[in-house]
C-alpha positions in Angstrom: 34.2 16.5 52.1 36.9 18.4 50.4 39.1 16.0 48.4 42.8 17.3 47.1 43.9 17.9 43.4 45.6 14.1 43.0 42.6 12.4 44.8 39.8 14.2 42.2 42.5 13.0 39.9 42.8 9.4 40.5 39.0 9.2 40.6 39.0 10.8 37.5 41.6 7.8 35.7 39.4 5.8 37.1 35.7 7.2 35.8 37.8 6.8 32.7 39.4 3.6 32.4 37.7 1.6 35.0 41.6 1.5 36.9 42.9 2.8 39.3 46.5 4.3 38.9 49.3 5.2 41.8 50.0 8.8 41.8 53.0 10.4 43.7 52.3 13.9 43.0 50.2 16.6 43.4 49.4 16.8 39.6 48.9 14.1 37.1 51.5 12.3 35.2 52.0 13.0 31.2 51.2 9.3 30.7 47.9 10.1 32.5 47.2 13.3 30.9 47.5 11.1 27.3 45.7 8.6 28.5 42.6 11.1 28.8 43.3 12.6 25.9 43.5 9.2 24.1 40.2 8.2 25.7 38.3 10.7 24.7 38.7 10.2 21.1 37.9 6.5 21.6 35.0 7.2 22.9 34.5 10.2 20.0 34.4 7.7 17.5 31.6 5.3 18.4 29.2 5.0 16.1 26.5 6.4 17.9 27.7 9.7 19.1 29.6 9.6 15.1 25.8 9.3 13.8 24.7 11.8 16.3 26.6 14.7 15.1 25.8 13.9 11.3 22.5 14.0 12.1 22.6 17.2 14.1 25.0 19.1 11.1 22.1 17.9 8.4 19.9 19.6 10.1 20.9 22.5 10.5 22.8 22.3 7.4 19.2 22.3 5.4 17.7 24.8 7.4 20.3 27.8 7.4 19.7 30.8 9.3 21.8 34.5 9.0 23.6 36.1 12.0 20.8 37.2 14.7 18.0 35.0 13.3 19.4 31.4 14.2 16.2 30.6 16.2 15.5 27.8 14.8 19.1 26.4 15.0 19.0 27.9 18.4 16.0 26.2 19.8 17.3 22.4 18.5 20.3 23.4 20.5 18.4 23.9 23.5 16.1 20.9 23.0 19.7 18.7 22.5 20.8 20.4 26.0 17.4 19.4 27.8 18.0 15.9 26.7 21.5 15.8 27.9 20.4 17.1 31.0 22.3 20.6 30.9 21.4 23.8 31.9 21.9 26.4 30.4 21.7 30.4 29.7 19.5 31.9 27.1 19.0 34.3 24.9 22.5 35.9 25.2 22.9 38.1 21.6 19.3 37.4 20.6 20.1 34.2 19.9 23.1 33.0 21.7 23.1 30.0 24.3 25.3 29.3 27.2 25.2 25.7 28.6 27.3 25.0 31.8 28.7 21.4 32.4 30.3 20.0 35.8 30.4 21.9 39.2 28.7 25.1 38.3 31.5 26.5 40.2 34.9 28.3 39.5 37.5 27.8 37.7 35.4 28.4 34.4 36.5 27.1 30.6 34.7 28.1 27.4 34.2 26.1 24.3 32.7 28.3 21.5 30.8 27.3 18.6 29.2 29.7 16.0 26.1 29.2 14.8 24.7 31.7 11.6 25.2 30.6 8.0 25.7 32.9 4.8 23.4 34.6 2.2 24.3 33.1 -0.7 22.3 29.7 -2.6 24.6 26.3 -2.6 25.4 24.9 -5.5 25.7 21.0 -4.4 23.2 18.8 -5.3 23.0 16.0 -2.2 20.4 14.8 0.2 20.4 17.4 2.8 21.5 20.8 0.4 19.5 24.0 1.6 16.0 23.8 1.7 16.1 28.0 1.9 16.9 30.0 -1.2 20.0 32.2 -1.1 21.0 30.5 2.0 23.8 28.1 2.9 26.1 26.7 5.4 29.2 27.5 3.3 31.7 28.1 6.1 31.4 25.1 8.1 29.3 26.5 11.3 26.5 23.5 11.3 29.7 21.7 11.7 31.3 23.6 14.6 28.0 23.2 16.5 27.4 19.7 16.2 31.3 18.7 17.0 30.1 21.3 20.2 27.2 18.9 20.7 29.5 16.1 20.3 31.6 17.1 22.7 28.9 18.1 25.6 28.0 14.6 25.3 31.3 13.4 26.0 31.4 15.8 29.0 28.6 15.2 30.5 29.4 11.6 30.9 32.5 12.7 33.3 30.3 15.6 34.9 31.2 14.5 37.9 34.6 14.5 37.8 35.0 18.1 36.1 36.9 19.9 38.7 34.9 23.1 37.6 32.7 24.1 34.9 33.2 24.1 31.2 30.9 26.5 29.7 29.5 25.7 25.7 29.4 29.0 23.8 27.0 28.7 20.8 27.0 32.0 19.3 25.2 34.0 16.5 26.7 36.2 13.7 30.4 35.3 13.2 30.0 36.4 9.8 30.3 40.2 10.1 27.8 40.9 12.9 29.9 40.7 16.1 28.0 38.0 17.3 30.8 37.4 20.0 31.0 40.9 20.8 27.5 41.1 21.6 27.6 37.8 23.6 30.5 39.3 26.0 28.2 42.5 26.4 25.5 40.2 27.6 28.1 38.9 30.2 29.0 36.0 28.3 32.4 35.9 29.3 31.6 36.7 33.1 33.9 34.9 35.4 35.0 32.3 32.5 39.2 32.1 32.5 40.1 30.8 29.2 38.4 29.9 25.9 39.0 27.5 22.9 37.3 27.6 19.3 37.8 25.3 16.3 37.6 25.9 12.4 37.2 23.0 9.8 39.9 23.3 7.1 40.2 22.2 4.1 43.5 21.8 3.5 44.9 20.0 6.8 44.1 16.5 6.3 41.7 14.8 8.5 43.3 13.9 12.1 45.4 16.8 11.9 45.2 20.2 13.5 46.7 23.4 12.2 47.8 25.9 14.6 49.7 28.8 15.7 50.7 30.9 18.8 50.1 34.7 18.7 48.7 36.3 15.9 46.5 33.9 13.5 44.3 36.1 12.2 43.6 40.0 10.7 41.8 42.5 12.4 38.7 43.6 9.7 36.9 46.2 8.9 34.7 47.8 6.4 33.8 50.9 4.6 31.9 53.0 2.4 31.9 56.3 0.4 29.8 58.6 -1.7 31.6 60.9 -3.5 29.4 63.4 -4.8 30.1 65.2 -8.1 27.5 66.8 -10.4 26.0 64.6 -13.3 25.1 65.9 -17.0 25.3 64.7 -20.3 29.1 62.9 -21.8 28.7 65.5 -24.3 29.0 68.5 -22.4 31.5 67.1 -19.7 33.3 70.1 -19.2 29.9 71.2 -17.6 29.7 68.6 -15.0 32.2 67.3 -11.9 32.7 63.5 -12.4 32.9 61.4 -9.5 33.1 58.1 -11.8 36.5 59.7 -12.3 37.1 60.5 -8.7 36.6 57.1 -7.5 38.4 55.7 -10.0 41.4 57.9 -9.2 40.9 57.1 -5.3 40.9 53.6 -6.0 44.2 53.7 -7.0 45.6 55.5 -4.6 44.1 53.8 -1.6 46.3 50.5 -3.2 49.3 52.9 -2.2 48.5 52.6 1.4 49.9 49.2 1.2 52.6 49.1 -1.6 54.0 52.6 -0.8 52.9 53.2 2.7 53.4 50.1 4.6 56.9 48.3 5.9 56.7 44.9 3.3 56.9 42.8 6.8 53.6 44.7 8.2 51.1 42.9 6.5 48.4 44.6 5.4 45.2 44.5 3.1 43.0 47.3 1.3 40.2 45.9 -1.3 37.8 48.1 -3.2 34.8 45.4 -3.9 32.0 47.3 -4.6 31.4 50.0 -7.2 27.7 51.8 -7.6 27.1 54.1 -9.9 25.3 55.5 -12.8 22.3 53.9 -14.8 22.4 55.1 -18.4 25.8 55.2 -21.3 25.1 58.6 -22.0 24.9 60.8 -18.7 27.6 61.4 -16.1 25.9 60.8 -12.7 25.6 63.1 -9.4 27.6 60.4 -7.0 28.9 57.1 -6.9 29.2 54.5 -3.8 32.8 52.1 -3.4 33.3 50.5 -0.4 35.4 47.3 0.6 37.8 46.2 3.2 40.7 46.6 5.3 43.1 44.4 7.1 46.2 44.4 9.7 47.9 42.4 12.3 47.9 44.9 14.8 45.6 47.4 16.2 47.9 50.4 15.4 48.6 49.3 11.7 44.6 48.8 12.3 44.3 52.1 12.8 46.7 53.8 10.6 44.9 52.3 7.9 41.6 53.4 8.9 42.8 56.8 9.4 44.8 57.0 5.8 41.8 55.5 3.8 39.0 58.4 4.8 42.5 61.2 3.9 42.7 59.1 0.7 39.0 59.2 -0.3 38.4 62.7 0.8 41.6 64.0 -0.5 41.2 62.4 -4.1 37.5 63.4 -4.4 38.7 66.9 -3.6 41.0 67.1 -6.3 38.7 66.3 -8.6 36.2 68.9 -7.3 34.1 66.2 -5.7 33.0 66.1 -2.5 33.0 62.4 0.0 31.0 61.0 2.7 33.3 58.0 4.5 31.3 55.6 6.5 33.0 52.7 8.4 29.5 51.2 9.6 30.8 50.1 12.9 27.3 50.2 14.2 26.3 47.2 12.3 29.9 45.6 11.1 32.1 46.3 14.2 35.5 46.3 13.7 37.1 42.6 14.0 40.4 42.8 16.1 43.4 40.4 15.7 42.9 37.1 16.7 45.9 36.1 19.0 46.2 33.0 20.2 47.6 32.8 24.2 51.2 31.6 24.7 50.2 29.9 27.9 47.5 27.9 25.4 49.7 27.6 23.0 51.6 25.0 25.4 48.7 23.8 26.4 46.6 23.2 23.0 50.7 21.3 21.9 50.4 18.7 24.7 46.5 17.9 24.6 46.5 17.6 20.7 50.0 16.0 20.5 49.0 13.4 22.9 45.8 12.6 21.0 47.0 13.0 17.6 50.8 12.1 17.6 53.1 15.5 17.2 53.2 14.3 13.2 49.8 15.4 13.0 50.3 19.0 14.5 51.0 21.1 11.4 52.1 24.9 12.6 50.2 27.0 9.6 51.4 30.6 8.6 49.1 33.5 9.9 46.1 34.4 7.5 44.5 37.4 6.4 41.3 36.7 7.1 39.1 37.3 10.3 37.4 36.0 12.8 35.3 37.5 15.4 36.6 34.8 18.4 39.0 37.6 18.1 36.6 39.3 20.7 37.1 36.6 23.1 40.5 36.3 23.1 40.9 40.4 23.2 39.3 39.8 27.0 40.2 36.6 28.3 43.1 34.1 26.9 42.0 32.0 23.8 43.0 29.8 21.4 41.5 29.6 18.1 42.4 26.2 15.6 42.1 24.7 12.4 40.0 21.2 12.5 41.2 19.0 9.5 39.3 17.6 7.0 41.1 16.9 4.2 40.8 13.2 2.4 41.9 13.6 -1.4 40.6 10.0 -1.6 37.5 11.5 -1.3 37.7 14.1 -3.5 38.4 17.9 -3.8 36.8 20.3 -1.2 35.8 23.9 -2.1 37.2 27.1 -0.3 35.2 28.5 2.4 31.8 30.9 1.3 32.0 29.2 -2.1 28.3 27.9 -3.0 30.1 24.5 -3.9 31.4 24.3 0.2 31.4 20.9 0.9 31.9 19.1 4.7 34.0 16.5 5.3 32.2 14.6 8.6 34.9 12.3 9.0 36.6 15.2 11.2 33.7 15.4 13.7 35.2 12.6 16.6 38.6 14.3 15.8 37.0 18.0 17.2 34.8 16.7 19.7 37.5 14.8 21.4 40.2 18.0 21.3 37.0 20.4 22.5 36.1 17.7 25.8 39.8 16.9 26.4 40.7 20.2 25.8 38.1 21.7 28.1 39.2 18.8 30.7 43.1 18.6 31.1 42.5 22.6 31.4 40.6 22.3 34.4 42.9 19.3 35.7 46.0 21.3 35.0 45.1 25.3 34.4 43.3 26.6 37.0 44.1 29.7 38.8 46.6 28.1 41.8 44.5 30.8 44.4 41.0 29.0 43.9 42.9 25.5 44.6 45.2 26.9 47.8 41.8 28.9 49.1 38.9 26.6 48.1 37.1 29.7 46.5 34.4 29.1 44.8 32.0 31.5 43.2 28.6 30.3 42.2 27.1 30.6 38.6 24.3 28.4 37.7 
């Protein structure tokens, strides 16, 4: 039996709330669409499933893992999946898992998690701090996947009343691997319409989102240069070629590419953070490495820039009678694009959160330079990419993402879980491609 869009929908109030409300139109009603929303966050902040995604983030929080060696973190994934009863897809990016909740048929929704943590020790002395040296969950990921956890639990509750499938991305190496671009190449994205992903924030207080339409954040990238000179003794300098003073010259005039190069209202980003070379006071060495990054808010300032800093390094270390090597390791650091967040989302993501949160707790927040590799998503399918807060000055002062003294505040946790499954949800109700609804196609997946 094939039932209409307001007769799934009226089953679905009722799944929820246990009544059954009159509906005149082929669509539900705003009060109705709140009431979901509302609903989910009530049942986001029972105890139990509170407790359950502590638990799951101190796990994972003491046993971190780096981009493409999250087994571990992977396989309690899984294992939470089998208990819940949900299939799903693995290894997608080594790593990677795909679960699929509702009617394994189209129209398909993503929620994305990421998963890897960051090579560097934590500095907070608690109960669950890193049990690995010189590795930590200091950008909030154990978070994002247990608020993911959180909210398959919540889904899978109302399975049967998903009119479609929501698919849970968990995926490796946001941090500079490309975990997401490796995940779409894997077919992650195969038949899936839309996708949302969530960051904890700092500075947005707890029950509050921050959030944006268009572009949020920079496109990234990375590189690297040996300029080659010939080394000798500081006495006899006029017998060598420097390249200590060839990078230091090129270093300077890459920071031109933005102050005297660049429209002010195009904002961009060059930083020279590394600088290798030499091993004794008294001799001049053969070469020296710099590398750092660059950043823009569209793929042709992108681009531009790239193309500019190789003529900058290879230009300066000619002048100075150096020689340069420009590598932008895109094999194993691939480029970042812009993340842009979907207009039609944008709409969307307003009325879901506003509904759940009150419209005094949406806070718009400028676009920031740094990057994010659900850029990749979004780049193929429309996304929308948020910040989950977590601020609570009663509760002291939280530390800026990859500091060793990043700190979680849980409290957030119903708050994401309840936006991801009513998210997820009211797309489905109200989203979905008006051809798969007027036909009745349906394309299998699981």
């Amino acid at each position: 039996m094939v039932f209409s869009k307001w007769v799934f929908s009226l089953i679905f109030i009722f799944h929820l709330f246990g009544t059954i409300p009159t509906l005149s139109t082929s669509s539900l009603t705003a009060k109705e669409l709140a009431d979901i929303s509302a609903n989910f966050l009530s049942q986001a902040k029972r105890q139990e499933l509170v407790d359950y995604m502590v638990g799951i983030r101190r796990k994972i929080h003491e046993n971190p893992e780096l981009g493409y060696e999250e087994f571990e973190t992977s396989k309690l994934i899984r294992a939470e999946l089998d208990k819940m009863g949900i299939p799903y897809k693995y290894p997608l990016a080594a790593t990677g898992v795909l679960g699929y909740i509702g009617t394994g048929r189209s129209p398909f929704v993503g929620l994305r998690a990421d998963m890897d943590a960051l090579a560097m020790p934590e500095r907070v002395e608690w109960e669950h701090k890193s049990k690995v040296p010189g590795k930590m969950h200091a950008c909030g990921h154990d978070a994002h996947v247990a608020i993911l956890l959180g909210a398959a639990k919540l889904l899978q509750e109302y399975r049967v009343n998903l009119q479609g499938t929501v698919v849970l991305f968990f995926q490796p190496a946001e941090e500079g691997g490309g975990g997401a671009k490796k995940m779409i190449e894997d077919g992650a994205l195969e038949k899936v319409d839309a996708i949302f992903g969530l960051h904890v924030n700092k500075d947005v207080p707890v029950g509050s989102v921050g959030f944006r339409s268009g572009p949020t954040m920079a496109g990234s990238g990375v590189f690297e240069a040996v300029i080659s000179g010939k080394g000798g003794h500081v006495a006899i300098p006029h017998n060598t070629i420097d390249p200590i003073l060839a990078a230091s010259n090129v270093i300077s005039s890459l920071q031109h590419l933005v102050s005297r190069e660049t429209d002010p209202l195009d904002s961009k980003v060059v930083t020279v953070a590394k600088f290798q070379g030499g091993s004794a006071y008294n001799v001049i060495p053969d070469s020296v490495t710099i590398g750092g990054t660059f950043r823009a808010f569209s793929k042709e300032s992108f681009m531009q820039l790239k193309q500019r800093i190789e003529e900058v390094i290879k230009g300066g270390a000619a002048v100075h009678r150096c020689s340069a090597r420009v590598d932008f390791h895109e094999d194993k650091k691939p480029f970042y694009p812009v993340t842009v967040n979907s207009e039609d989302l944008h709409e969307h993501f307003q009325k879901v959160a506003g509904d759940m949160l009150g419209v005094h707790n949406l806070e718009v927040r400028p676009p920031v330079m740094g990057a994010e590799d659900f850029a990749f998503f979004s780049e193929v399918i429309p996304g929308y990419y948020f910040f989950l807060g977590m601020k609570n000055e009663t509760k002291g002062f939280l530390a800026n993402n990859h500091s060793p003294y990043f700190t979680v505040n849980e409290d957030a946790f119903p708050y994401g879980a309840a936006l991801h499954a009513s998210l997820a949800t009211s797309y489905l109700l109200e989203l979905q491609p008006k051809s798969q609804l007027g036909e009745g196609k349906v394309n299998d997946e699981l």
